[in-house]
N, C-alpha and C positions, 0 to 999 in steps of 0.2 A: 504494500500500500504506500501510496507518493500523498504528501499532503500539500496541500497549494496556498495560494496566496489569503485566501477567506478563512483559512485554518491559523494563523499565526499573528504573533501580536507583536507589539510596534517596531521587535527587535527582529525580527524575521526568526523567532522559533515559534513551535506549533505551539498550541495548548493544552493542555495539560488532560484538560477533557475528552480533545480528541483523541490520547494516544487511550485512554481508559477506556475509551465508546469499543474503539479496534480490538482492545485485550478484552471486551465485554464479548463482542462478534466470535471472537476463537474461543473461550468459555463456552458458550452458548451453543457453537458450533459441535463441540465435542460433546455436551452433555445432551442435548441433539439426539445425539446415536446412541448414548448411551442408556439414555431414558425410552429411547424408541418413539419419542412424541416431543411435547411439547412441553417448554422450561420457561421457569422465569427466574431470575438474578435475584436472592435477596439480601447478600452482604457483600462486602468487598471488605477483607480484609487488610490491614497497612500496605501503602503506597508508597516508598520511598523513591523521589524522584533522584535518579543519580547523572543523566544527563538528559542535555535540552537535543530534541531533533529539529535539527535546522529544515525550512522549507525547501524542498525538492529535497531532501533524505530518503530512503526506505525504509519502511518500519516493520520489522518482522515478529510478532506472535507465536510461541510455544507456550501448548496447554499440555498439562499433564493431571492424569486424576491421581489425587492423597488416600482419597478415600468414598467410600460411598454407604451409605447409611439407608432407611426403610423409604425414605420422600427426597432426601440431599445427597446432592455429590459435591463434593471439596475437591475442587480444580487449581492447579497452580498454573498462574499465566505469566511468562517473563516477555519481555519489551525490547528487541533490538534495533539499533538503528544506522544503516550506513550513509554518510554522507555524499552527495552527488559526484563521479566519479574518483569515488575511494574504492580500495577491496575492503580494507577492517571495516569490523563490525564495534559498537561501544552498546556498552549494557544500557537500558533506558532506567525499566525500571522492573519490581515484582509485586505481584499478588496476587491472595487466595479469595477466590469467586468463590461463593455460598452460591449454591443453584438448584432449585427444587421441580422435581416434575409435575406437571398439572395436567389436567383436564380441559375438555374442550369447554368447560365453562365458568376456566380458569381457578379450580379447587386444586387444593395436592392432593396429588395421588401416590402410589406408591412403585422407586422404581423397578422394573422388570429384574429376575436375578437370569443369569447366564444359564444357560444347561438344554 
């Protein structure tokens, strides 16, 4: 994901919010398939911003599940980001997505076990 000009504030890095929206998207993504339906976000665990992504960077999202419990999974999502013709990568930032499955009438439900 490239963020543009509408994403970033006066100093030409993104916000803060948008890189969170992105690591919300891969969370969601994953927990997605893992619930077999339909999820909603209900925590975000600490955010320590450790660097700024400059506009026209790329931002790359890795999810991994911690853990998964009877209605929640616990997703860790990290933030990378490389600068516009750089090869390195710089950490952005981490954290743990609380993410519950629901229903189509947006109730929790409980998630599916493997087998």
């Amino acid at each position: 994901m490239t963020a543009t000009d509408g994403d970033t504030n006066q100093d030409g890095d993104i916000f803060a919010g948008w890189v969170v929206a992105k690591m919300d998207l891969a969370a969601a993504s994953l927990a997605g398939r893992v619930s077999r339906g339909r999820t909603a976000t209900v925590a975000i665990k600490q955010t320590d911003f450790l660097s700024p992504v400059r506009k026209g960077g790329e931002l790359s999202c890795y999810a991994n599940i911690i853990e998964i419990g009877k209605s929640s999974i616990h997703i860790s999502v990290e933030a990378w980001t490389r600068d516009k013709h750089r090869q390195e990568f710089r950490k952005v930032t981490e954290g743990v997505f609380v993410i519950v499955a629901i229903d189509e009438d947006g109730r929790i439900r409980q998630v599916p076990r493997s087998g």
